[in-house]
N, C-alpha and C positions, 0 to 999 in steps of 0.2 A: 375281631379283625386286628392284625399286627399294626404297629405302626410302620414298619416297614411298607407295607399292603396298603394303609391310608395314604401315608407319603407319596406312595406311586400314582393312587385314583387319585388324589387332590391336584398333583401335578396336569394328567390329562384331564380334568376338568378345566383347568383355566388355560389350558393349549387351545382346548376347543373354546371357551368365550373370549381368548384372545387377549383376557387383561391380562397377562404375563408374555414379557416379551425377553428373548434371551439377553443376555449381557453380548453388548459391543466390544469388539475392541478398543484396545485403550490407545491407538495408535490414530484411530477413526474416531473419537472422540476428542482426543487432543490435536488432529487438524483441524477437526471443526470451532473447538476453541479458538485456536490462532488465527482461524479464517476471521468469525465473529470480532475480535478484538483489535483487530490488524498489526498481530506481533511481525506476521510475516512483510511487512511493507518496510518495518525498521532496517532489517539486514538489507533489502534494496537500498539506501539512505545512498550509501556509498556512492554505489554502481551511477545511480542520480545525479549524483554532484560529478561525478566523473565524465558524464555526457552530457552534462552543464557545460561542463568546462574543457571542451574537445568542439563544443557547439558555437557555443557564443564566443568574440572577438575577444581578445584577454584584457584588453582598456576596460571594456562592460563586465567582465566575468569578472573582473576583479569590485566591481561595485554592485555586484549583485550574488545572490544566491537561492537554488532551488527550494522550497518546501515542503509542502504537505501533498503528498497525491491523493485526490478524493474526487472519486466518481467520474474519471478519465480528464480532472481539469488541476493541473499544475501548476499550482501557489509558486509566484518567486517574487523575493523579496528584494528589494532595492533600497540606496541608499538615500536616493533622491528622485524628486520629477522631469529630470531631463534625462537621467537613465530610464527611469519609469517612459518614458516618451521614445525616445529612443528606439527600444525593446517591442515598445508597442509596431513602430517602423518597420520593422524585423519580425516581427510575430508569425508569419507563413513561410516565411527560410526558416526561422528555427525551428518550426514544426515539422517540415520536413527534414530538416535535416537530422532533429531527433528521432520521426518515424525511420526512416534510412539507415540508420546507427543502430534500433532497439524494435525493429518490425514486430517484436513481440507483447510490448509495452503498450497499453489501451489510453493511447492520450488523443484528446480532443481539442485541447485549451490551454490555453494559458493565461492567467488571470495574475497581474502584477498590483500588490502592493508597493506601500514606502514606508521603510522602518528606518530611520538614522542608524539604529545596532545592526543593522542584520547582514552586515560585513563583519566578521571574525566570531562572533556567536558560535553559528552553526558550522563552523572549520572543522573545528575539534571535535574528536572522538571517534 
């Protein structure tokens, strides 16, 4: 038997039990990475702070900032407890008002901490 001839039966033997599976693209691999990793949520970052700050009143926008989106609930970080409190006041306009603005965007929550930095940190970049 050739090796060319083995190469061929060996090939259809493990078609048929199935342990050999073609090569994927590498286009479908690497979204599936990004998905897994959540590189794709970084380049939203922007878009986020921009309907932040189209949302909320510019007194509080300025003493606050969006964060981390995970599992449809929206970290925003504040510089104190009376913005923190506030925000809270306001938590179902601004939901709405960001559902309204980004109908595409799977947000559920808002979840407010208080960081003294977290005005000018996350500005840049």
């Amino acid at each position: 038997m050739s090796v060319e001839r083995y190469l061929q039966e060996r090939y259809r033997q493990l078609l048929k039990q199935q342990a050999y599976r073609p090569a994927r693209p590498l286009s479908q691999v690497l979204q599936q990475l990004l998905a897994r990793r959540s590189y794709g949520r970084l380049l939203s970052r922007q878009q986020l702070e921009h309907i932040w700050r189209s949302v909320v009143d510019g007194r509080l926008a300025a003493a606050c900032r969006p964060g981390e989106l995970r599992r449809s609930v929206l970290t925003v970080w504040v510089t104190d407890s009376a913005v923190l409190q506030e925000l809270t006041f306001q938590k179902r306009q601004i939901l709405a008002k960001i559902k309204a603005l980004a109908p595409d965007l799977t947000l559920r929550d808002l979840m407010f901490r208080v960081d003294p930095s977290a005005v000018g940190d996350g500005k840049e970049g």
